[in-house]
N, C-alpha and C positions, 0 to 999 in steps of 0.2 A: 635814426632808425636803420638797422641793422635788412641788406639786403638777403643776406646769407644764414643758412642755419649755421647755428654753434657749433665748432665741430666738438667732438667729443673727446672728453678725458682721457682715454684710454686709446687714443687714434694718436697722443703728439709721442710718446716715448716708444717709436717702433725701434727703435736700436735693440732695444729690450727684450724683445717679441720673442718668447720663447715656447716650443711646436706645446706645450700643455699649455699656456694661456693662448695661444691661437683655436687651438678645440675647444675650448670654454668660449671662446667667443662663436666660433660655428656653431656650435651646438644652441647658443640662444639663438642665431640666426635661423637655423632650419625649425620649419612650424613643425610641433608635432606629430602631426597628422600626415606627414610626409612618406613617398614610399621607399626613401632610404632608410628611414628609421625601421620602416616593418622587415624589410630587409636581414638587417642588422638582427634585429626579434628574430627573426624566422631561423637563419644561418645560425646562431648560436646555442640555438634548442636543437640543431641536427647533428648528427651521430657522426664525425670524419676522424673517427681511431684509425679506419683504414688508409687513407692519407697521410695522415700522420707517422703511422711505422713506415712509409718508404724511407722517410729522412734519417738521416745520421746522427747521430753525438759527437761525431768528428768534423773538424769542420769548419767555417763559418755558419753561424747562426743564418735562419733564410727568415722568411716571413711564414707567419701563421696559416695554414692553409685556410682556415674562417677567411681570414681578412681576402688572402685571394677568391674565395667563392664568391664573398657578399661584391667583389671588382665584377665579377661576372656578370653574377645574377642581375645586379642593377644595371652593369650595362648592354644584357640583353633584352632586358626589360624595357630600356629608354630608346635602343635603335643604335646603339655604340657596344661593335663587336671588333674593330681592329686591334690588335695589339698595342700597335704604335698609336691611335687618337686615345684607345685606355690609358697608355702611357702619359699622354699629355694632360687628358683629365686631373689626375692624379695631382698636378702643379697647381692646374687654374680653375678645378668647380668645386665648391664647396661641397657637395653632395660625396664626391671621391672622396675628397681629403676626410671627412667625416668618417667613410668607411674604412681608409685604408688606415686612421690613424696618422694622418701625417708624414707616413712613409711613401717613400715612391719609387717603386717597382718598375726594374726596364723591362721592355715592351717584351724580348726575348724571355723573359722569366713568365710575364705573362702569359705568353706562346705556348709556351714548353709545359706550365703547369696544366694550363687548357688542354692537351695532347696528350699527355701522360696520367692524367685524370678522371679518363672519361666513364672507365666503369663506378668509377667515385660517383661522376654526377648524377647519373643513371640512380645509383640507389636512393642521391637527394631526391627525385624528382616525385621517386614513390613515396620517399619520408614527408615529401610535401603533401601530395594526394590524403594520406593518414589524419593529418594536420588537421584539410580540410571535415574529413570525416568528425575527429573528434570536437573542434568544434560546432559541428552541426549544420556544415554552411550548405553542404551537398546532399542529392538524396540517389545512391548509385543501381539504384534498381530500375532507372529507364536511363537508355544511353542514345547518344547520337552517331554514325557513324560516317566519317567522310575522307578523300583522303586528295593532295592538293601535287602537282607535278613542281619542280624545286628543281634548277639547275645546276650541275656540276662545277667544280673545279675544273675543268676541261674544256678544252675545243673540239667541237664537231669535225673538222678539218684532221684530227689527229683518229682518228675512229676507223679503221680500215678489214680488210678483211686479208686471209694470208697472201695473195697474190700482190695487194696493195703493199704488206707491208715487206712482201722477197724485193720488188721493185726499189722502193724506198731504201734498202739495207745497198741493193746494187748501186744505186745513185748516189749514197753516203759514202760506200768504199773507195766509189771513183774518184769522189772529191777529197778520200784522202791520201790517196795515190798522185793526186793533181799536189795537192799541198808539201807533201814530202820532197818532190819533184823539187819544188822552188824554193824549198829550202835547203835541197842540195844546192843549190845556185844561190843563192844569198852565202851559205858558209862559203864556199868559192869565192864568192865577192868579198868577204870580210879577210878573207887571208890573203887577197890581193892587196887592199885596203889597209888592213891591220889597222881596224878598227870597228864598232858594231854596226848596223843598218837598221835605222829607225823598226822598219816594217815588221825585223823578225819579232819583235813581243807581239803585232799584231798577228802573225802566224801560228804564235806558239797558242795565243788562244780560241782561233778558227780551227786550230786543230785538237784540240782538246774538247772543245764544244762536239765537233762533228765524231770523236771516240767515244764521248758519254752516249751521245744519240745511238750513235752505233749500236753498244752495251744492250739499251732499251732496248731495241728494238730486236737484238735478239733474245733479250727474256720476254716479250711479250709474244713471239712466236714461240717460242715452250711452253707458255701458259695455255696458247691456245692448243697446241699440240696435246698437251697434257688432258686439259677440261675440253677436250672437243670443240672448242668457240668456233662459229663461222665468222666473227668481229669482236674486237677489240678496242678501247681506247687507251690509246700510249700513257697519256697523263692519266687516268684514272681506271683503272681495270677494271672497276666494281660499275660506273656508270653507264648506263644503257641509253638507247636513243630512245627518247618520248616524244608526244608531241601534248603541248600544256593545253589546256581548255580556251578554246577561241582562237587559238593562236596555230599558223602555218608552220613554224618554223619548228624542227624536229631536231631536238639537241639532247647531248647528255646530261641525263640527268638521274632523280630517284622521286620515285611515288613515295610518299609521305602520308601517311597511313594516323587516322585521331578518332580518340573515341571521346565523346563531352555528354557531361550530366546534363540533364533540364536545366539547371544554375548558371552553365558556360562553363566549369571547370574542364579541364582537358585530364582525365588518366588514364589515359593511355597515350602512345605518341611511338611510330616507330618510322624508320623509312627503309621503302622495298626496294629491289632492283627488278621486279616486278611492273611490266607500264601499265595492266589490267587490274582492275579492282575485283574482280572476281572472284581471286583465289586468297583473298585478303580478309575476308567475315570472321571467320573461322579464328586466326591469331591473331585478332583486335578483341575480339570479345575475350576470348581466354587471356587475352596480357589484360584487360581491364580487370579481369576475375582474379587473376593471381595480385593485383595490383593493390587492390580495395579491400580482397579478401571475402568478397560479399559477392552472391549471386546477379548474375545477369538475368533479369524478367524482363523486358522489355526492348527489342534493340528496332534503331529506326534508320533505316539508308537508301539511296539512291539507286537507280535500273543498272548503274554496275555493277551491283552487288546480287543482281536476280540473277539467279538460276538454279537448276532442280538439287543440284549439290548445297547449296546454304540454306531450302529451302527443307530442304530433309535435315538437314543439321539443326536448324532451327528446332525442328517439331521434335525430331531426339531429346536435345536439352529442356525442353518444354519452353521454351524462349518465343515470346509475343512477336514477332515480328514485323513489318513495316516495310516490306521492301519489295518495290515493282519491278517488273523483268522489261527488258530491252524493247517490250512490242507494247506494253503495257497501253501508253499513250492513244495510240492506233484502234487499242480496244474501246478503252476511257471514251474516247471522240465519234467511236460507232463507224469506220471506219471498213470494215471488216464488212458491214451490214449494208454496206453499198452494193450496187449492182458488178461494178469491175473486179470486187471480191466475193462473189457468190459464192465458188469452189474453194475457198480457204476452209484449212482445215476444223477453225472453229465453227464453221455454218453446217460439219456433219454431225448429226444427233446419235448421240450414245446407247445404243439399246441395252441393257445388263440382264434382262432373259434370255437372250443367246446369244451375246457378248459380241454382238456387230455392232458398226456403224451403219446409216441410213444419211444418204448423201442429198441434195436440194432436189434431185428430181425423184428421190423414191428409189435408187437403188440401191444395194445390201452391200458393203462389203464387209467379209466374212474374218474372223481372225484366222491368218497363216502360219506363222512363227514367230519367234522372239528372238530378238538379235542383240547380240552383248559383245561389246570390243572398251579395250580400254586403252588413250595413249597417256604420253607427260602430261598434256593441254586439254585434254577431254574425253571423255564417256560415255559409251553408245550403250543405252541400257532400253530399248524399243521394242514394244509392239506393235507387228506388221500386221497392218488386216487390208484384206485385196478383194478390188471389187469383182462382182462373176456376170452382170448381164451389161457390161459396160461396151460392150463390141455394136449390141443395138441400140445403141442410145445417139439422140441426134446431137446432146449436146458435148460430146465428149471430146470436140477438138478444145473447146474453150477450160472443159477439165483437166486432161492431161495429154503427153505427148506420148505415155504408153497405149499399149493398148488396154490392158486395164489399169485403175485408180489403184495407187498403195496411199496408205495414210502413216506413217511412221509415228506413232503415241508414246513418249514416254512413262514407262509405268508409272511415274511421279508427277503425272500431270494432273492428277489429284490436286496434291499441293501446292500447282501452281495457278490454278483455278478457285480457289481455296485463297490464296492470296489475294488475286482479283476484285474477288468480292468482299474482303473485307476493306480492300483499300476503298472501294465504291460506295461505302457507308461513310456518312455523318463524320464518326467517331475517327473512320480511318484516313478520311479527306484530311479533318483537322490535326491529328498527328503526323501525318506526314506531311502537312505545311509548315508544320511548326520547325521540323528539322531547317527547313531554308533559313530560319533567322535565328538558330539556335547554332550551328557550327559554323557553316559558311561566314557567317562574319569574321571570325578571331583567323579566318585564311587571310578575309580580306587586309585586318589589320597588321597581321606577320607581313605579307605578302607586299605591300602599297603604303599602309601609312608608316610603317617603320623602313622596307624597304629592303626584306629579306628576301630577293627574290633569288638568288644564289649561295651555295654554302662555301666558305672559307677552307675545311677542309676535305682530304680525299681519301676514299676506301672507305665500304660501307659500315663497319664499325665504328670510324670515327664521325663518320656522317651522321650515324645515329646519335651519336652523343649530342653533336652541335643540336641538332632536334630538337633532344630531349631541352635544352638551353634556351632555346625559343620558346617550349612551352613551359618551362620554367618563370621566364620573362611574362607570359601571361597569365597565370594563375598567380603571381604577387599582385600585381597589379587588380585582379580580379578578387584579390581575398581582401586587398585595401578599401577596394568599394563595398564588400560586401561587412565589413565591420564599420563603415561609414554609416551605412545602412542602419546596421544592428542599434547603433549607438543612437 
């Protein structure tokens, strides 16, 4: 009796092996139900005319732009986004080989398609969203919205402001005034010699290195000169200093900005050089609206996204909204209605027959004026109402340090009072917890279990692309289960 399975027929004549019966054999080996096949499905139903016409008729022949997307797609889908491990794939997993066709693609062609690409993928990412619409998997009229900090291609260390970087430029000039120095004296030494000296190739390229830097760093003082910057970073102009959620450490980077259906689908996806969410409502809901093509009803997000600007915007569009303002919590917990917050502005009662407040101890203040400023960051749209018997009142050290009470009101604090309460219903509790395990997870999964916690490339338009690749990677994956489901 026979220790060993039999090997197989088709396994003694590898001399043979030729790359169409190698696919025939891959191809029985990957289970159907795999998500390189969907992949494959997906990519060949999409539109890449535009693609296409870059390439020549002159030439050597390249590879299919399909076959490179589906390299992609699946390997940002799996957690494999280098060039060079795509590259290797390509030789040793059957899943590559499968897509690429048995061709193998250097890691630089990879790169370079990836890079030159990117408004390509961009249009895939909505021909996918579509996808999902038409087969019914999505329902885009309640959205989630959230948006996750993503580090640069860049070092912190290289981030400077114009003093940092005049310094910098001074201490590079010197060291290449030191270098020229001693390479007068090496040629000296060679023509004594009449012969080379190791060193000098080591000079030729401390010195070359230390001209490029140079270069940089005086375009990056133009730039800032030009766009007013008070800081810059050398390797990536576009990344800003953030600091991530839980985290001390203040790097560059880009907010990464997602809007997802009730299903988990992601359509929308962009990244800001923006570190506030605040000013982000507004062009997440409208990119999911041009995205989908289908109205926004519904939208649900976090206290970064509260304030009287999204909160008016919201009621403009007629759009449901879901989203508590920075003090919310405070309120929620009754916080306010402690005795150390008596004098807070919420504890004074509204009168609307003669348009005062009435403060905890019974006195009036009266409306003043209305005060409107506007900067780049923010919006003074206030009215002032000022109290008038506040000079005899005993409690007035613990109210204010004037000597009378101003109350500064937003005319829109309507709306944000208005939000409040509906958050504080049943209805509103339950949807806004739902957002916690409806978005935030596919951060967690980009972020930890794949292991995107940095992007590969630099400058916010190509950053956006890579992005839009990442949530590529999970809505395949996401549409796989969801016809798992179906089936």
């Amino acid at each position: 009796m026979s220790k060993f399975k039999a090997l197989h027929e088709f396994q003694k004549p590898l001399q043979c092996l030729t790359p169409e019966s190698f696919l025939d054999y891959v191809n029985g080996v990957i289970p159907q139900d795999h998500l390189c096949r969907l992949v494959k499905e997906i990519v060949w139903t999409l539109d890449t005319v535009s693609v296409e016409e870059k390439y020549s008729f002159l030439g050597q022949r390249t590879y299919h732009p399909k076959l490179l997307l589906s390299l992609l797609f699946y390997g940002y889908a799996t957690g494999t986004r280098s060039s060079r491990k795509l590259e290797e794939k390509c030789l040793s997993d059957h899943n590559y080989i499968f897509l690429m066709r048995c061709y193998k693609p250097d890691h630089r062609t990879i790169s370079d398609f990836r890079k030159n690409s990117l408004k390509e993928i961009e249009s895939c990412f909505v021909e996918i969203v579509r996808i999902f619409q038409k087969l019914g998997f999505t329902n885009v009229g309640k959205i989630y919205i959230d948006g996750t900090k993503i580090k640069g291609s860049a070092s912190a260390k290289r981030t400077k402001d114009r003093e940092g970087f005049s310094n910098w430029l001074t201490k590079i000039e010197e060291e290449i005034s030191g270098l020229l120095e001693e390479a007068e004296a090496i040629d000296d030494e060679e023509d004594k010699r009449c012969k080379s000296v190791e060193s000098e190739e080591l000079l030729k390229k401390k010195l070359s290195k230390r001209t490029y830097l140079k270069s940089k760093i005086k375009a990056a003082l133009e730039v800032m000169e030009e766009e007013n910057l008070t800081k810059l970073n050398l390797t990536d102009h576009d990344a800003h200093h953030m600091k991530a959620g839980g985290s001390k450490d203040i790097r560059p980077g880009y907010n990464c900005q997602s809007s997802v259906t009730e299903d988990g689908v992601i359509i929308a996806a962009e990244a800001s050089t923006d570190p506030n969410d605040c000013n982000q409502l507004k062009p997440i809901i409208e990119k999911s609206r041009s995205n989908t093509q289908e109205a926004v009803k519904e939208a649900t997000a976090d206290s970064g996204y509260g304030n009287y600007t999204n909160y008016e915007y919201l009621e403009e569009e007629n759009i449901e909204g879901y989203v508590p303002d920075r003090f919310f919590h405070q309120y929620k917990t009754g916080e306010y209605e402690k005795e150390k917050n008596r004098y807070h502005y919420t504890n004074f009662k509204y009168d609307s027959s003669t348009e005062s407040y009435i403060c905890p101890e019974g006195k009036r203040l009266e409306y003043w004026k209305t005060r409107k400023n506007k900067s780049k960051t923010r919006q003074w749209n206030h009215k002032v109402y000022k109290g008038r018997g506040c000079a005899s009142c005993t409690k007035r050290a613990l109210c204010t340090k004037s000597k009378e009470r101003e109350l500064l009101i937003d005319i829109r604090e309507p709306l944000l009072q208005k939000m409040r309460k509906k958050l504080m219903t049943e209805e509103g509790k339950a949807k806004y917890y739902k957002r916690q395990y409806t978005i935030e997870p596919i951060f967690g999964h980009i972020k930890f279990n794949i292991g995107y916690r940095s992007f590969l490339l630099r400058g916010k338009e190509k950053v956006n692309g890579e992005f839009k690749l990442m949530s590529i990677g999970w809505n395949l994956k996401k549409l796989l289960q969801m016809k798992a489901k179906a089936a």
